[in-house]
RODRENRO-699699 format. One record per atom (N, C-alpha, C, O): residue in one letter; x, y, z. Coordinates in pm, whole numbers, plus 50000, padded with zeros to 5 digits. Layout:
! residues N
AXYZ...
//
This chain:
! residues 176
X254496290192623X254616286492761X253486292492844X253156286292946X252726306192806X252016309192862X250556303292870X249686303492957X250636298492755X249436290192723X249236278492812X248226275392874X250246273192808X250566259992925X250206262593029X249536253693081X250446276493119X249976279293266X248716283793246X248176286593353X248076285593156X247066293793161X246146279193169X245476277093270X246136271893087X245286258393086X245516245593213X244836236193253X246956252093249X247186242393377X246216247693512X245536240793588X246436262293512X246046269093609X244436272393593X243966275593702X243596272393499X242216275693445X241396262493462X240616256293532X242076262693356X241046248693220X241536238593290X241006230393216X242206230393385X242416215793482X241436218993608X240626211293659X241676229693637X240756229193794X239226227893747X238456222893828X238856231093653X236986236993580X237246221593550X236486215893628X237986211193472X237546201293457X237136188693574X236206181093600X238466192093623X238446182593769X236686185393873X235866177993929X236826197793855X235286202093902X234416194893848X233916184693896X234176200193739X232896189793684X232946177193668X231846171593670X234076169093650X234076155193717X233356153193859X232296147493883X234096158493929X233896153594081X232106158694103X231546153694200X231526165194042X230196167094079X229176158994023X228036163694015X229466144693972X229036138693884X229206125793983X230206119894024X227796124094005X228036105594110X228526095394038X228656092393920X228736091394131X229226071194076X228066065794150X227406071594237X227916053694103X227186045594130X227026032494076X227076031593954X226806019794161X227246005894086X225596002294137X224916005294235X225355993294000X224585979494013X224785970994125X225915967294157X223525966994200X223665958494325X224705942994236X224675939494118X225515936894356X226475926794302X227135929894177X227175919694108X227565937994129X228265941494024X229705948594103X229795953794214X230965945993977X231905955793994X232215963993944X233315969393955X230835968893836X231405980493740X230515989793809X229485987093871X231005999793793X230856013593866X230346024593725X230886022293617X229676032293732X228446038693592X228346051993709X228036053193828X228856061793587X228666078193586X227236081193548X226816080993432X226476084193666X225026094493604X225696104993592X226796107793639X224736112993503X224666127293470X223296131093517X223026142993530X222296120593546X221186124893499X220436127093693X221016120393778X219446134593732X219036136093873X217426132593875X216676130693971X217226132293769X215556128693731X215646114393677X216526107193630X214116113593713X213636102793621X213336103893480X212336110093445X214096098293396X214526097793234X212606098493180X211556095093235X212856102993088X211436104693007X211096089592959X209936085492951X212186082092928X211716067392878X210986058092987X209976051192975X211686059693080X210736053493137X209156056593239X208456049593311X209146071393193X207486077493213X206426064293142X206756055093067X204926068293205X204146059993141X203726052093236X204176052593351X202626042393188X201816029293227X202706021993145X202966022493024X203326010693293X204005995193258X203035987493267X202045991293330X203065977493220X201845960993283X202755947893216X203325947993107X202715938693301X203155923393297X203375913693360X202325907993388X204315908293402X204235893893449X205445894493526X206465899393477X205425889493655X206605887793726X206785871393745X205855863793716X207975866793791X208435856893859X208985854693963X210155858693959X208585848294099X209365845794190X210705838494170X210625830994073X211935838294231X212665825994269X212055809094299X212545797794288X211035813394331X210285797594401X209355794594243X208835783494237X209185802694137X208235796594045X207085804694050X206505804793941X206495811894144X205275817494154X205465828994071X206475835894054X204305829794021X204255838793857X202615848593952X201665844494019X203195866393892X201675873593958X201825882893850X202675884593762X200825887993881X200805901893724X201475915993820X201635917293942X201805926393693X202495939393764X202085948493660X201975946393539X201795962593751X201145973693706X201915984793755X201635986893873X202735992093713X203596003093709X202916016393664X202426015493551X202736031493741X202666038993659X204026050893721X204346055193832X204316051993644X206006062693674X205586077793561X205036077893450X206176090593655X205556099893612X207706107893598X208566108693685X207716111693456X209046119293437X209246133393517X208396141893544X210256133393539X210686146393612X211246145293758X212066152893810X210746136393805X211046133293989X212416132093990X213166127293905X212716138394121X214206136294152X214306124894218X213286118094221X215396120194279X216186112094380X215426115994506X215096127694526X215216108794570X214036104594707X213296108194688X212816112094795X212276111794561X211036115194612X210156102894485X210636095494399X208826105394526X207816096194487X207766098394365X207336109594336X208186089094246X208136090194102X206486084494036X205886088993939X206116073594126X204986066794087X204276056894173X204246058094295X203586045194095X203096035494184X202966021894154X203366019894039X202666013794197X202965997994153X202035989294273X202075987794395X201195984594162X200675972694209X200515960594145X200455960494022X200425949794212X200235938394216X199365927794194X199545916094228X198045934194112X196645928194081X196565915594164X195945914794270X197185906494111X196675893894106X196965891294278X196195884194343X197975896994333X198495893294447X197365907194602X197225907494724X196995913494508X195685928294584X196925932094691X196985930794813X197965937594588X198905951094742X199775958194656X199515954194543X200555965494653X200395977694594X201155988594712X201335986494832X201586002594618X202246012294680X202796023894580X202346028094473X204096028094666X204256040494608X206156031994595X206826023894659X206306041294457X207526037894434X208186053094479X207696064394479X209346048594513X210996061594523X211796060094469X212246048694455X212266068994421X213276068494329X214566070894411X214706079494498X215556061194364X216676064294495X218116060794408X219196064994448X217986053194293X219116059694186X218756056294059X217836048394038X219636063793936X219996067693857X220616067093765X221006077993724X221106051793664X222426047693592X222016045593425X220976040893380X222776048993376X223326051693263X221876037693161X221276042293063X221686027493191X220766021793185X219866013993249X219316003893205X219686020993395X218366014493464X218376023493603X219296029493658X216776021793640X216756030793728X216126022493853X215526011993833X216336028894009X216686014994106X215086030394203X215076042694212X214076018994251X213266026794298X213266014794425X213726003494435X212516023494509X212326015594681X210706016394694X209956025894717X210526005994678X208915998194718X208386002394838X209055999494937X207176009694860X206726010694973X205436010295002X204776020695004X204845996995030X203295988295028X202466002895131X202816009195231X201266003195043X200806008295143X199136001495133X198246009395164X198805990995103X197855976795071X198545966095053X199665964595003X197565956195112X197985946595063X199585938495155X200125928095116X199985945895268X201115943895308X201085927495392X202075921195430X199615923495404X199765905795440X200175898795371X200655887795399X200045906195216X200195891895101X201505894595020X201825887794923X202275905795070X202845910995010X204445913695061X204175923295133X205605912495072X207225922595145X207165934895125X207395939395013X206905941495211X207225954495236X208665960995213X209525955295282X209105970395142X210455977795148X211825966395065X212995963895093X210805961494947X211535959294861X212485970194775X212495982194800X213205964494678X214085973094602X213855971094443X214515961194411X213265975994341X212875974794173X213885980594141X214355989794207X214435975494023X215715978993899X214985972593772X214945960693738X214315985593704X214155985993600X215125987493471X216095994493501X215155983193347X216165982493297X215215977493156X214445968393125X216015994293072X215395992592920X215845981892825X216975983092778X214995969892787X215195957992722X215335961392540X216135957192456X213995972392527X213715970892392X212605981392406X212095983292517X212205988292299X211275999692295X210465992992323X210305982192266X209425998492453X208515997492505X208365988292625X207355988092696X210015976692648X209715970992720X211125975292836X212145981992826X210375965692963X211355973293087X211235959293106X210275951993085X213275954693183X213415942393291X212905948893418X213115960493453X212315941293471X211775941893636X212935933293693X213415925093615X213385933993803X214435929593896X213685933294006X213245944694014X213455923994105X213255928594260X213765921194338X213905909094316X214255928994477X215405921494568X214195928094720X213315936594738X214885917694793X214015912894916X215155928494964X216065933894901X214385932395141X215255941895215X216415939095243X217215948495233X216825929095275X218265921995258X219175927595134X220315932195146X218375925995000X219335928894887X219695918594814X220475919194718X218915904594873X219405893094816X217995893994659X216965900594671X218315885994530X217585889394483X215975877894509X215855867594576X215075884794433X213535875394485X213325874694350X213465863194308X213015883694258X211905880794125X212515885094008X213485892594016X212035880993890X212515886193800X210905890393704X209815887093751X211045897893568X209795902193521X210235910093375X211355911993330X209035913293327X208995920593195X207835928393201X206715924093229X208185942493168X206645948393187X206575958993033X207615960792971X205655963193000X205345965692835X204845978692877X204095978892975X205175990092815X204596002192817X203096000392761X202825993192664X201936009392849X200906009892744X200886022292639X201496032892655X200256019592557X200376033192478X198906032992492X198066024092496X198856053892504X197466058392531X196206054692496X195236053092570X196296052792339X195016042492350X194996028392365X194006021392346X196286023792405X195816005992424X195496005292597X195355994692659X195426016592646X194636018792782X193516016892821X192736026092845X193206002192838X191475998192864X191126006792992X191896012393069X189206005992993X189026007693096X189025998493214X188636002293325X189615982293181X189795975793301X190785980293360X190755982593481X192045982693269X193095987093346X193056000293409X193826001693504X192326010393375X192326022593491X191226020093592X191286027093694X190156010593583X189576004693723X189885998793791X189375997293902X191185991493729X192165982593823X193075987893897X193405983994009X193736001593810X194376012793920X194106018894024X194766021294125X192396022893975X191686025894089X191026022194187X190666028594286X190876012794163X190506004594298X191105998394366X190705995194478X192445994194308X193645991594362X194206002694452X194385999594570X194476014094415X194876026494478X193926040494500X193926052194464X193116030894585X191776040094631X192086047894693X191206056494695X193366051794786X194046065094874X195296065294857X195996067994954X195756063194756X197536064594708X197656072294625X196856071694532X198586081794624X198806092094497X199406087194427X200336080094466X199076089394266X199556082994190X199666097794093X198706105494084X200776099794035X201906109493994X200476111793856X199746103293805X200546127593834X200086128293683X201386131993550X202486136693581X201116129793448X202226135293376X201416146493279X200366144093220X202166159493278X201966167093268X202436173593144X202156185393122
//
């Protein structure tokens, strides 16, 4: 019997605790609701992304991702531009789920040709590759995409002159 109060009175309150310090959080239009554990940006999806997006309307542009591991929740994980479309920015990281991570677009080029204060939900497809999801400020969705990790040496030098001249005064995260 003593055992009983001892685990009622101990070992229930320490669990209930560490539940409750553990967010919820749902997928935009979804009703399932997903426990992070996690406050960083996951190591999988560190790295140089590159690929192909799609509008809703049909219009197809290229996409250039670089995301740096370790960043917490609101702060600047990486950067993303838009080659084909010339605009570009800094990504935020603003949540966290069990398989995909939801960052907030913030143009800082390129903002004529471009929506400002979009929303990206990345989402691991297959080693090496990420779903792109992007939703207008509304929340309604706009694009869909696929973007391919580079690996270090399949890193041309077009593509780091394309970073750089693309993001001639944007910080872009190192990984360390």
């Amino acid at each position: 019997m003593c055992i009983k109060k001892l685990l009622r009175l101990v070992l229930y309150p320490l669990l209930v605790a560490s539940v409750l310090t553990i967010p919820v959080v749902s997928l935009p239009n979804s009703k399932f609701k997903v426990m992070a554990q996690t406050k960083t940006l996951p190591s999988i999806y560190s790295g140089t992304w590159d690929g192909n997006g799609i509008q809703d309307n049909g219009s197809k542009w290229s996409i250039l991702i670089k995301l740096a591991s370790g960043s917490s929740i609101g702060s600047v994980v990486g950067t993303i531009a838009y080659p084909s479309l010339r605009c570009g920015g800094k990504l935020i990281l603003t949540d966290i789920g069990s398989n995909y991570i939801k960052l907030y677009e913030n143009l800082t080029f390129g903002k004529n040709s471009c929506i400002n204060s979009g929303t990206i939900i990345l989402q691991p497809t297959s080693n090496a590759y990420l779903k792109y999801l992007w939703f207008y400020p509304q929340g309604s969705h706009g694009a869909n995409g696929i973007v391919r990790q580079q690996q270090p040496n399949n890193v041309t030098p077009s593509n780091i002159y394309q970073m750089q001249r693309l993001f001639r005064n944007t910080f872009i995260p190192r990984r360390y």
